[in-house]
Backbone bond lengths (Angstrom), bond angles and torsions (degrees), N, CA, C in turn:
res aa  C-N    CA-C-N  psi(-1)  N-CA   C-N-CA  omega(-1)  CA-C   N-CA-C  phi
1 X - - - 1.441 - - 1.525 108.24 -
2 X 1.662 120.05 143.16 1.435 123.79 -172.87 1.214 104.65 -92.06
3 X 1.556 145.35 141.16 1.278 136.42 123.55 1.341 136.68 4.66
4 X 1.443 142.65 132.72 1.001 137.03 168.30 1.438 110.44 -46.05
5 X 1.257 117.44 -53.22 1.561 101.84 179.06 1.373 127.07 -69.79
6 X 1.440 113.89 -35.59 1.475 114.33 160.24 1.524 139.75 -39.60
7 X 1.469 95.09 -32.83 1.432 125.79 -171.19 1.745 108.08 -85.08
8 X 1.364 121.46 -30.47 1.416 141.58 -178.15 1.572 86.97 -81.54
9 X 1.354 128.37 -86.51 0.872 136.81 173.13 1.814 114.68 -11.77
10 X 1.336 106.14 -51.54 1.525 100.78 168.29 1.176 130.93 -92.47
11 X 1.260 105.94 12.55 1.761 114.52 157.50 1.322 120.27 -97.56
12 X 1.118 118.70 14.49 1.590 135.71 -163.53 2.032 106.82 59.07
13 X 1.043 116.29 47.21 1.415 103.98 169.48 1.320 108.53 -122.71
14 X 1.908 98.71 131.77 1.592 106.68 -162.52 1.135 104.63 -60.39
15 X 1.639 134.67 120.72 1.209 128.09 154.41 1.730 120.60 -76.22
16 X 1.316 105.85 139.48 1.976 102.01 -178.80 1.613 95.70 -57.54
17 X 1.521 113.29 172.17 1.264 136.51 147.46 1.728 119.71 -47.63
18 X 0.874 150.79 166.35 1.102 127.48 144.36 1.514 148.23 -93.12
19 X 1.431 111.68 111.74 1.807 113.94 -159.29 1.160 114.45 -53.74
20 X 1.571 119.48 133.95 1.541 127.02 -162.82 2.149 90.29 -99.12
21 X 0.995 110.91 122.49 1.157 125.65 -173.51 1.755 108.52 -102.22
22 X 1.502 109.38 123.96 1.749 102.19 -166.29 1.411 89.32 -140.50
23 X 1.562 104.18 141.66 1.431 128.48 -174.94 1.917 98.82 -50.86
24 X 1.919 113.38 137.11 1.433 100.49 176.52 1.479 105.94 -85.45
25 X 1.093 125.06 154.89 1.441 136.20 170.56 1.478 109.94 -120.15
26 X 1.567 106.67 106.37 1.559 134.63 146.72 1.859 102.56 4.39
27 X 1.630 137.66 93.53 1.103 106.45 155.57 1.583 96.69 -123.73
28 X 1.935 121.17 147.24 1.331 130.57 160.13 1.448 105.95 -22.98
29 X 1.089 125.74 160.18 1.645 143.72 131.53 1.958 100.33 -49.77
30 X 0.954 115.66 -73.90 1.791 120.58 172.45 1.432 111.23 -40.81
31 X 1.365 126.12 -45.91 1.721 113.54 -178.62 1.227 115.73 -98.18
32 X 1.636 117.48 32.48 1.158 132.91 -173.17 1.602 98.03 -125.60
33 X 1.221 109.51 -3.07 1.451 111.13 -162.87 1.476 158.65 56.33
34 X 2.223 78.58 22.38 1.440 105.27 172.45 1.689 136.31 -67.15
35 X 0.672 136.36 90.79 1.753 139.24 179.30 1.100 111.52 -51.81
36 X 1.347 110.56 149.42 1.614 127.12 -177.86 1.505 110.70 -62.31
37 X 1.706 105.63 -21.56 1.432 97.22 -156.61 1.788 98.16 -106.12
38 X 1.631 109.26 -15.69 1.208 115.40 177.19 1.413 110.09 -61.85
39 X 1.638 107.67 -51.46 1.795 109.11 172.36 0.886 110.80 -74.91
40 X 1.299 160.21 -1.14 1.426 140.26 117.74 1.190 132.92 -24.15
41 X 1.480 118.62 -69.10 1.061 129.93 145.73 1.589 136.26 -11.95
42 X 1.561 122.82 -52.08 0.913 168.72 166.12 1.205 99.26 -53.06
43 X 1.588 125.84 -88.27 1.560 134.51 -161.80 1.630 92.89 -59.08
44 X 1.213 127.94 -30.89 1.742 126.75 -162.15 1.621 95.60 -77.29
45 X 1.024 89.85 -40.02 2.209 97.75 -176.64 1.524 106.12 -55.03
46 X 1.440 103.64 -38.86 1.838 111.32 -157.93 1.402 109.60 -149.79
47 X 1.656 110.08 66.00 1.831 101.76 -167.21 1.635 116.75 -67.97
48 X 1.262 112.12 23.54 1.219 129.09 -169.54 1.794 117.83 -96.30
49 X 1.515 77.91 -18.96 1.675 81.05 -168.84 1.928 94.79 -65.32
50 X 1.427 117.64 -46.37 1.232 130.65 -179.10 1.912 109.58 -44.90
51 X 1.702 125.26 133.83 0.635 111.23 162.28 1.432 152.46 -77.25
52 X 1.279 123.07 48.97 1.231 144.04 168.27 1.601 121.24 -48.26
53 X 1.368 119.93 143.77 1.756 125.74 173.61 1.745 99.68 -77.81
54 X 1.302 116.15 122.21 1.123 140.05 -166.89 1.390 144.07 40.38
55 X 1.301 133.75 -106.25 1.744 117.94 -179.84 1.209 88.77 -123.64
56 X 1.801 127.10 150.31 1.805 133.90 -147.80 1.781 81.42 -152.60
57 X 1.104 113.14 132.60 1.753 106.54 154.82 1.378 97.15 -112.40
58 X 1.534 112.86 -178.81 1.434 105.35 153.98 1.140 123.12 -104.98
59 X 1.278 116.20 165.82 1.366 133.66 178.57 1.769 111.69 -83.87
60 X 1.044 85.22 -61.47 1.664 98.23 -172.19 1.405 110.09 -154.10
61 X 1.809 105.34 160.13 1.226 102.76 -161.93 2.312 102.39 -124.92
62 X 0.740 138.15 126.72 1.263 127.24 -143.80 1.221 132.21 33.12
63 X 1.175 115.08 71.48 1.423 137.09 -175.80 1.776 97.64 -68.22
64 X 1.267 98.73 122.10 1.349 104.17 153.61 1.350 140.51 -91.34
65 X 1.592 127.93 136.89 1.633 137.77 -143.63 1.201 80.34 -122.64
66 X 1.792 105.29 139.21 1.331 107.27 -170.70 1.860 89.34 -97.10
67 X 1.458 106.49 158.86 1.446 104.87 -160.12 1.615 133.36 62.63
68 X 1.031 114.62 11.38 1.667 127.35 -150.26 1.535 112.82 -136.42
69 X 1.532 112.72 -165.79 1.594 104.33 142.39 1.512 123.93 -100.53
70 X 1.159 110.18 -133.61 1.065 145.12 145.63 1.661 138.16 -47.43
71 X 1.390 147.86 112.78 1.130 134.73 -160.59 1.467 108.47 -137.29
72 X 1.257 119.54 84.70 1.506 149.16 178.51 1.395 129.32 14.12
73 X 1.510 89.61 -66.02 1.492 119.01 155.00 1.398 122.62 -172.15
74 X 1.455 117.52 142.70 1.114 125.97 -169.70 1.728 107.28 -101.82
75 X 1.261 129.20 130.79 1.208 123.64 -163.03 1.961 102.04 -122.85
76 X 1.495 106.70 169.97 1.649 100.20 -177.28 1.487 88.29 -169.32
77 X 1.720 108.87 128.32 1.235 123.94 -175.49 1.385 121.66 -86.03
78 X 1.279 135.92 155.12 1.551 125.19 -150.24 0.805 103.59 -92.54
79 X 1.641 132.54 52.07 1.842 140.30 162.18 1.598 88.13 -125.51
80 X 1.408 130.68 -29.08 1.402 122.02 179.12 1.342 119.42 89.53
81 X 1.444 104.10 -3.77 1.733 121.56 179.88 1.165 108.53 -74.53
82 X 1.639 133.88 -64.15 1.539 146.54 -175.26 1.664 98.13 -86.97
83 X 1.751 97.17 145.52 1.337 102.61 155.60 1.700 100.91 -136.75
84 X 1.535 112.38 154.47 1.441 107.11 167.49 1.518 104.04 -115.05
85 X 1.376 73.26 158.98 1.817 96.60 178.30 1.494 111.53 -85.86
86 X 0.832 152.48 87.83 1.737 134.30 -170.89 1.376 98.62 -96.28
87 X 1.487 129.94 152.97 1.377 144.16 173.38 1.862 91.62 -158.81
88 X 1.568 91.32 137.94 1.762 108.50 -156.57 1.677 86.03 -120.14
89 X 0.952 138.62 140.43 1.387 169.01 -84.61 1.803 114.01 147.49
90 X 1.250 138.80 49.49 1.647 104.31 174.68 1.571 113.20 -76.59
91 X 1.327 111.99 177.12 1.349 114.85 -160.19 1.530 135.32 75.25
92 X 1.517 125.64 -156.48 1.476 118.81 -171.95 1.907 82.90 -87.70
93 X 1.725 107.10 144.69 1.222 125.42 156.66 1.529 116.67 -74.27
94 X 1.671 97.71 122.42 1.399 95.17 171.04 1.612 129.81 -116.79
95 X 1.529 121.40 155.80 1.211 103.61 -166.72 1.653 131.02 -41.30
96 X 1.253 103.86 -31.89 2.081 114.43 -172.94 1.713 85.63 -64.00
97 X 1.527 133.87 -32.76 1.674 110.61 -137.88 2.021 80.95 -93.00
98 X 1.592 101.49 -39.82 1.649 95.59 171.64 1.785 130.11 -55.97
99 X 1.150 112.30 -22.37 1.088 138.21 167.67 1.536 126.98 -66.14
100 X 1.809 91.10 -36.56 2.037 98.97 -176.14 1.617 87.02 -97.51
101 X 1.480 136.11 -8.68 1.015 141.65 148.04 1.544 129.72 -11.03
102 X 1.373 57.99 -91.97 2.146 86.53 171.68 1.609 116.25 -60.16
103 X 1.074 101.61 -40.67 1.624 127.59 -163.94 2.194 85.91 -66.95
104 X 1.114 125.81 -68.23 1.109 116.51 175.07 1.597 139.34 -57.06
105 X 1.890 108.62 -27.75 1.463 126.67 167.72 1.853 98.40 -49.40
106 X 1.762 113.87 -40.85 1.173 101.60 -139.21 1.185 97.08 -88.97
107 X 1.546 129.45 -51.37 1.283 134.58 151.00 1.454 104.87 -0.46
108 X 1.272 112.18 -78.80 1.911 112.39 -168.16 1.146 98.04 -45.15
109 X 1.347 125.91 -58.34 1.570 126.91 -143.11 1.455 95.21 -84.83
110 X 0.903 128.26 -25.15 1.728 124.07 165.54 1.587 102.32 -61.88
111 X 1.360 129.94 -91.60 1.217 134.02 162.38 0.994 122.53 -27.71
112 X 1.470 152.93 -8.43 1.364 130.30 156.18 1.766 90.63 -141.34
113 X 1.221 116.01 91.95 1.443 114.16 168.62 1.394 129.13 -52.88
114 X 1.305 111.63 -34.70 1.257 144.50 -160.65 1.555 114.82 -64.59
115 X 1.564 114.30 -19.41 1.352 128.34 179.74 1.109 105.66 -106.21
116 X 1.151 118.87 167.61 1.947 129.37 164.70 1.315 104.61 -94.55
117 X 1.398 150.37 133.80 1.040 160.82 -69.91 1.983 117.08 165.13
């Protein structure tokens, strides 16, 4: 008796090769040799990849916080109601970057009340 694939095979139906299947291995965004500024870059191209409730463009891209730094990117969903704050981090999170975090959400949401936040 032939194999299922053997048997396809002799009816003329292309059988695939067979896919060699290999355990995935865990690698960082950082030991992959991703940059902070490349995924930036990146999320601005396709704010979709991010899990957000519906379609987000951006607004701006290093937004400056007055008193502050820098704020990554500022995002706004296609009702115009919500905007997010994004700040990109690779590596271990540390308390100061959760902190300039917050410190930038609040800024917006002070300065433009008018959105959801």
């Amino acid at each position: 008796m032939s194999s299922p694939t053997t048997a396809a095979a002799e009816q003329g139906v292309k059988v695939p090769k067979p896919i060699q299947v290999t355990k995935a291995v865990p690698v960082s965004l950082q030991e992959a040799g991703v940059t902070e500024s490349w995924l930036e870059s990146h999320i601005a191209d396709n704010p979709a990849i991010l899990p957000l409730e519906g379609d987000v463009k951006v607004i701006e891209h290093q937004r400056r916080q007055e008193k502050a730094g820098r704020l990554d990117l500022l995002l706004e969903d296609d009702s115009g109601d919500k905007r997010y704050e994004v700040e990109l981090m690779l590596g271990e999170t540390d308390a100061s970057h959760v902190i300039r975090s917050i410190e930038y959400w609040d800024i917006e949401r002070r300065t433009w009340p008018g959105y959801e936040h």
